[in-house]
C-alpha positions as CSV (number, residue, x, y, z in Angstrom):
1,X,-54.3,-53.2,16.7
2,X,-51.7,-55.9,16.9
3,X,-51.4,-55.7,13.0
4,X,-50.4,-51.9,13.4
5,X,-47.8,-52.0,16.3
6,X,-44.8,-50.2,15.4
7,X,-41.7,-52.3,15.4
8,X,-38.1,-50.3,16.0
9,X,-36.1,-52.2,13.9
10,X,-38.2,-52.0,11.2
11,X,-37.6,-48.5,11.2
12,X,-34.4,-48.6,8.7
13,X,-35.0,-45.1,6.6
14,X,-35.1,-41.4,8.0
15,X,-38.6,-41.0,6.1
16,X,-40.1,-44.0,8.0
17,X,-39.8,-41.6,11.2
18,X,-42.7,-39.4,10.0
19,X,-44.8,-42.6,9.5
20,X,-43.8,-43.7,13.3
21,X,-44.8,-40.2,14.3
22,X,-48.3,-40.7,13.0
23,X,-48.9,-44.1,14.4
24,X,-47.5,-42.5,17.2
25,X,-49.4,-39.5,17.5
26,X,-52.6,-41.3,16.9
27,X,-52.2,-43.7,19.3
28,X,-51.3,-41.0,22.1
29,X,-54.6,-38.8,20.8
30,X,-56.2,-42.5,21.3
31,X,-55.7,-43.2,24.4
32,X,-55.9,-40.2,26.2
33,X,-59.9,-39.9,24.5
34,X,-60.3,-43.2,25.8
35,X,-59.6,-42.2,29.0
36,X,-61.9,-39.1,28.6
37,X,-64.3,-41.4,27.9
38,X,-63.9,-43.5,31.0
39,X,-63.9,-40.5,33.1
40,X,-66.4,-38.6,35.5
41,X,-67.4,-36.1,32.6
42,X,-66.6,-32.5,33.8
43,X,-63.5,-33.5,35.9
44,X,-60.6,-31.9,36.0
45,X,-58.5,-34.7,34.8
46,X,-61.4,-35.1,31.3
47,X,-60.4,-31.8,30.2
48,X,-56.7,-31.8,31.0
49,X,-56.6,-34.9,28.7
50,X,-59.1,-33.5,26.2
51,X,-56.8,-30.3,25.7
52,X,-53.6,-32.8,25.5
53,X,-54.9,-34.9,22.5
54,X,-56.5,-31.3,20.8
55,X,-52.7,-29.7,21.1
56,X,-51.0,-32.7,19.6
57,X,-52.4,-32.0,16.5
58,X,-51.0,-28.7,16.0
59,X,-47.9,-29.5,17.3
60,X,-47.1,-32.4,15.7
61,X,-48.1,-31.1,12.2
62,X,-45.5,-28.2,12.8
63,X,-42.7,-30.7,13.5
64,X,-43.5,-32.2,10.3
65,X,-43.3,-28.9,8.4
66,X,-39.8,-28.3,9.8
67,X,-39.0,-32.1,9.0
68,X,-40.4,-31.7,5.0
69,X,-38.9,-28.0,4.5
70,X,-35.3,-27.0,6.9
71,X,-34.3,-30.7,7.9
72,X,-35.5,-32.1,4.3
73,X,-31.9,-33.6,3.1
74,X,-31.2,-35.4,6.3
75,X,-34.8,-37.2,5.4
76,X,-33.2,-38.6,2.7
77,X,-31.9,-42.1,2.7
78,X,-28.1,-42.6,3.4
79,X,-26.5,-43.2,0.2
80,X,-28.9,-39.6,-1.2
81,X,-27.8,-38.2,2.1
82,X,-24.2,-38.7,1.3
83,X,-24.1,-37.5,-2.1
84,X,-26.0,-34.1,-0.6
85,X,-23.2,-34.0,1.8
86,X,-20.2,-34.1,-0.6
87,X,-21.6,-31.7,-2.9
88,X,-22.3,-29.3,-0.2
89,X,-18.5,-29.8,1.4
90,X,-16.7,-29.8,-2.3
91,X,-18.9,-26.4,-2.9
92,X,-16.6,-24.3,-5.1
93,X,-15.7,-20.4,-3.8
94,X,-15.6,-18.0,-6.2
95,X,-13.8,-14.9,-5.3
96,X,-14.1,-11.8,-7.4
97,X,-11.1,-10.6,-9.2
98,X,-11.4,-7.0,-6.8
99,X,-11.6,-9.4,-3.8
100,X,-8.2,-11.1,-5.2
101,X,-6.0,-8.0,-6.5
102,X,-6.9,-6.6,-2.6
103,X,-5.5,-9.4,-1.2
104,X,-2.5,-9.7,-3.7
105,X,-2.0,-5.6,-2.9
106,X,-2.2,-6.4,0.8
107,X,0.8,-8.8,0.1
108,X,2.6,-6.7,-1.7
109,X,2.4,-3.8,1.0
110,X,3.3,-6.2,4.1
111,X,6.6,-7.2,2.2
112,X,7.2,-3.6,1.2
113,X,6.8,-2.7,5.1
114,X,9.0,-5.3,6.4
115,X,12.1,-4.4,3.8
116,X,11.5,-0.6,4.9
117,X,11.8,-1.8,8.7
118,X,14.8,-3.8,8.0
119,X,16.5,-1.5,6.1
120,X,15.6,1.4,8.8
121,X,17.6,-0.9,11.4
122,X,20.5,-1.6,9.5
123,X,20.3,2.3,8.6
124,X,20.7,2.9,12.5
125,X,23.4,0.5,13.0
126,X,25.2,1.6,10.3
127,X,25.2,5.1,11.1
128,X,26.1,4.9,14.9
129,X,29.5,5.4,14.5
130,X,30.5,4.9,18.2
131,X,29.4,1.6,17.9
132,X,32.5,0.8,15.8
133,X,34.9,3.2,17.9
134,X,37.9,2.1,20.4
135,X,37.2,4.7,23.2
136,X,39.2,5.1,26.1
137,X,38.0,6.6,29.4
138,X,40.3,9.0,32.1
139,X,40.2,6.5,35.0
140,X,40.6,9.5,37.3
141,X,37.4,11.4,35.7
142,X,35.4,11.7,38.6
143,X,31.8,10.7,36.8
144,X,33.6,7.7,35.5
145,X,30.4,5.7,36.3
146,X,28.1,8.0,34.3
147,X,30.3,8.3,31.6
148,X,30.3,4.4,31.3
149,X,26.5,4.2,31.1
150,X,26.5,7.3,28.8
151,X,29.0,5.6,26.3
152,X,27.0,2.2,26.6
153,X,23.7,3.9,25.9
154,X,25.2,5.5,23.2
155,X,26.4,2.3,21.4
156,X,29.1,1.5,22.4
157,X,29.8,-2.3,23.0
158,X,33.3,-2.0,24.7
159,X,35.9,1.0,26.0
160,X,39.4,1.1,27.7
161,X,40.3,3.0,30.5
162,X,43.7,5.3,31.1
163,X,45.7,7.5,33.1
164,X,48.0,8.1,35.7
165,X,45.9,8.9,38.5
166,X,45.8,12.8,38.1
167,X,42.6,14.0,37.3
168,X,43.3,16.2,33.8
169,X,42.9,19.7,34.1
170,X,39.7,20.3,31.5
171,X,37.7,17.7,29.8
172,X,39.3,17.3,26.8
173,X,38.1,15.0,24.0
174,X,41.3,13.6,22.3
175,X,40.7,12.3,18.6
176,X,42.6,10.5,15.9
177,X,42.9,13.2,13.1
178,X,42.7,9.8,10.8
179,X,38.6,9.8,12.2
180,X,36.1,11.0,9.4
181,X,34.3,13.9,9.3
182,X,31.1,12.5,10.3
183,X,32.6,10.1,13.7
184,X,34.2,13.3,14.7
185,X,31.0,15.6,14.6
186,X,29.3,12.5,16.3
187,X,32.3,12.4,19.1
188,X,32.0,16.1,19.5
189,X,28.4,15.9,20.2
190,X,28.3,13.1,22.2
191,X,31.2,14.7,24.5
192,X,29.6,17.7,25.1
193,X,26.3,15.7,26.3
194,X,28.4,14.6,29.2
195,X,29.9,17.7,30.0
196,X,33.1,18.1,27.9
197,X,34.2,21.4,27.1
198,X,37.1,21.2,24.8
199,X,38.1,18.5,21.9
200,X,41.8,18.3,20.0
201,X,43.7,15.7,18.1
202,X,46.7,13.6,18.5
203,X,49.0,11.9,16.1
204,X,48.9,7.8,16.9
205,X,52.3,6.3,16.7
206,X,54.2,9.4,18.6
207,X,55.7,9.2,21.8
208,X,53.3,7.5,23.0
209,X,51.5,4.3,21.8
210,X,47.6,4.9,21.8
211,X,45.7,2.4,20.4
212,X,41.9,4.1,20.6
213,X,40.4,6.2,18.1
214,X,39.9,9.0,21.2
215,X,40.1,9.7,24.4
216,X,37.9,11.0,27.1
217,X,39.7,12.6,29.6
218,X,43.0,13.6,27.8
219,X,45.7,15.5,29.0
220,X,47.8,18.1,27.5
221,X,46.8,21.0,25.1
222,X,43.3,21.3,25.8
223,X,42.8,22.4,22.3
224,X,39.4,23.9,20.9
225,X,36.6,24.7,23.1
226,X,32.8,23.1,22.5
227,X,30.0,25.8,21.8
């Protein structure tokens, strides 16, 4: 028995594990038979080692099924194994050429998306004309406040405020006549959102020196009435 002892660091090679599992299971099966053998025959402990040794068998041959067939490569020795290993990493991936016009379309459509988006924005900035107006506000209104908020909801980034401390008698929208046609409608509407009721015009440069594109609040004429 000395002759057949199993010595670890002889064990170099994956495949030399099944031949350590055989020495292995046989002398396991061994000695628990042996032991059968030197037992009261009929004990408990004989037939608890008698059905050890029989289920070694079966279960040790299944383990070396799933060795020979699923965990086969990894049997191999280590300069096989390696070469399994790098062509199983450097495995090429074929994509079909629907596969690769779907992901080219995809592509395509994102960008197309993102230059609609972008040009939607800079559609809205460009036509908020408010945005780009010099409006000044009636100090004396008495929704001064809420005309503030309205204006800067509106989109407008800055106003002035005017007056000489007499509330005007109608809420007139004053304009530059020099305003297009379009930041006029869009002054128009937005006055009569906060309650304006007339609009009319004034010539910059007269009597007096106004510097903003309109007013809210004038005084004077109150001109033409908002339906």
């Amino acid at each position: 028995m000395s002759d057949q002892s199993i010595k670890p660091e002889k064990i170099t090679k994956p495949i030399q594990l099944l031949g350590a599992w055989l020495a292995g299971l046989f002398s396991i099966d061994s000695c628990f038979l042996f032991a059968v053998a030197n037992l009261n025959q009929g004990s408990l402990e004989s037939y608890a080692l008698t059905i050890a040794a029989i289920v070694n068998v079966p279960i040790f041959l299944i383990a070396v099924f799933l060795l020979q067939t699923k965990f086969r490569p990894e049997l191999q020795e280590d300069s096989y194994y390696s070469t399994y290993l790098n062509q199983k990493t450097n495995e090429k991936v074929v994509v079909s050429k629907t596969d690769a016009h779907i992901a080219e379309l995809s592509s395509i459509i994102a960008g197309l998306k993102a230059k609609i988006e972008k040009t939607d924005d800079q559609g809205l900035q460009e036509n908020n004309v408010i945005k780009h107006l010099n409006i000044g506000i009636n100090s004396a209104l008495p929704d001064l406040e809420e005309v503030k908020l309205k204006l800067k909801e509106a989109g407008a980034t800055s106003y002035s405020l005017f007056g000489n401390g007499d509330m005007p008698t109608n809420r007139v929208l004053a304009m530059s006549p020099r305003l297009s046609d379009k930041a006029q409608h869009e002054l128009i509407g937005f006055a009569q959102q906060i309650g304006f009721t007339h609009f009319s015009y004034y010539e910059p440069g007269g009597d007096e020196d106004i510097e903003e594109d309109a007013l809210l609040g004038g005084y004077g004429d109150p001109g033409r009435a908002i339906l």
